[in-house]
C-alpha positions as CSV (number, residue, x, y, z in Angstrom):
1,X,96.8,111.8,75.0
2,X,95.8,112.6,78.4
3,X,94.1,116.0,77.6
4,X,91.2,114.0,76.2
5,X,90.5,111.6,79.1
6,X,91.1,115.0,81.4
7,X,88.4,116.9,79.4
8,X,85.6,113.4,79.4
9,X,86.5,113.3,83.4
10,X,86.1,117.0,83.8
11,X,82.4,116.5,81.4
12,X,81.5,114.1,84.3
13,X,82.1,115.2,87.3
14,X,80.1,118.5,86.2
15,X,77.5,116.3,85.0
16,X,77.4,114.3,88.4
17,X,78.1,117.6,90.3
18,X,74.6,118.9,88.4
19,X,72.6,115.7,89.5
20,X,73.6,115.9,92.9
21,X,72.8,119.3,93.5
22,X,69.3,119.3,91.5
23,X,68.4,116.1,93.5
24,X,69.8,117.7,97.1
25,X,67.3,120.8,96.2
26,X,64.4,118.6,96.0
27,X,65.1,116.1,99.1
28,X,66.0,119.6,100.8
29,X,61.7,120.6,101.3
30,X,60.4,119.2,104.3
31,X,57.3,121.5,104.6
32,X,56.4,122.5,107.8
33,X,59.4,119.9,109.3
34,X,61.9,122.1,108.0
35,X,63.1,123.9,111.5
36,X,64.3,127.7,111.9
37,X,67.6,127.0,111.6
38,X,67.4,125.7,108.1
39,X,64.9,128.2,107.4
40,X,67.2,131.4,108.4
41,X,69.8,129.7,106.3
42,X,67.9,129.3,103.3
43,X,67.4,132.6,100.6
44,X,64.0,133.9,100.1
45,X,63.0,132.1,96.9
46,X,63.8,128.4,99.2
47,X,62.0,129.4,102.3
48,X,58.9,130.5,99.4
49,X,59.0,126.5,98.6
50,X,59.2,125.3,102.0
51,X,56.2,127.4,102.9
52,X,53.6,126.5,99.8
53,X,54.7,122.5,100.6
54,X,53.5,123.4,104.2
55,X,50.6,124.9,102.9
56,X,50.0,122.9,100.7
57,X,50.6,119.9,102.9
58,X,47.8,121.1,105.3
59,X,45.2,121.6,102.9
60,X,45.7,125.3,103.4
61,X,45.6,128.0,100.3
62,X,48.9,128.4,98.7
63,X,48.1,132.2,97.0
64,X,50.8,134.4,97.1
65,X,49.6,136.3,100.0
66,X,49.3,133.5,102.3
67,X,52.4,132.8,101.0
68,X,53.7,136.1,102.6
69,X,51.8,136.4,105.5
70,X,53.0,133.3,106.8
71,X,56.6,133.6,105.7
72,X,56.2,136.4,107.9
73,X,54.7,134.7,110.7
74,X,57.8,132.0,110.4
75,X,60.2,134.9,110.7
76,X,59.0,136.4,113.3
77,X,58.7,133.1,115.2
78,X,61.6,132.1,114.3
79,X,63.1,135.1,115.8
80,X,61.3,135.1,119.1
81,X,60.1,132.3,120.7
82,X,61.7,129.8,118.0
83,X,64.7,128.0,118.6
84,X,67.1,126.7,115.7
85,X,65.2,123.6,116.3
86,X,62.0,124.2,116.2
87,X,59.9,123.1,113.1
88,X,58.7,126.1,111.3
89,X,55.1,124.3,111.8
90,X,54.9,125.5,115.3
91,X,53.5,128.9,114.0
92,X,50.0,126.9,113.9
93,X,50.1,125.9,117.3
């Protein structure tokens, strides 16, 4: 008889697990707050959504060449003058 209530507890912490992580991915985005620590840790398809929100955010064009240039310009901020917590937003001034 146990099996069962195993199986339905197993069913719910996946189901939690799911809601948690979906709702972490979305509270994660903080646009141009998000500093160059997170950004370094994050793969490219994340830093691609913190950019467009930053973008987006300053009324700026969100194509996917601005998208690239300035995920550029974040790395190589990042990487020079940057610290792990500086906001990426710093790239504009």
């Amino acid at each position: 008889m146990r099996h069962p209530a195993i199986k339905g507890a197993a069913g719910l912490l996946a189901a939690l697990i799911a809601v948690v992580s979906l709702s972490g991915c979305s509270a994660a985005n903080k646009g141009g707050n998000t500093t160059c620590g997170q950004y370094r840790s994050m793969n490219s398809t994340q830093q691609t959504n913190v950019v467009k929100k930053m973008l987006s955010d300053e009324g700026q064009s969100t194509s996917n060449g601005n998208i690239t240039l300035i995920k550029f310009s974040v790395a190589a901020f990042c990487a020079t003058l940057g610290s792990d917590s500086d906001p990426i937003s710093k790239i504009n001034g």
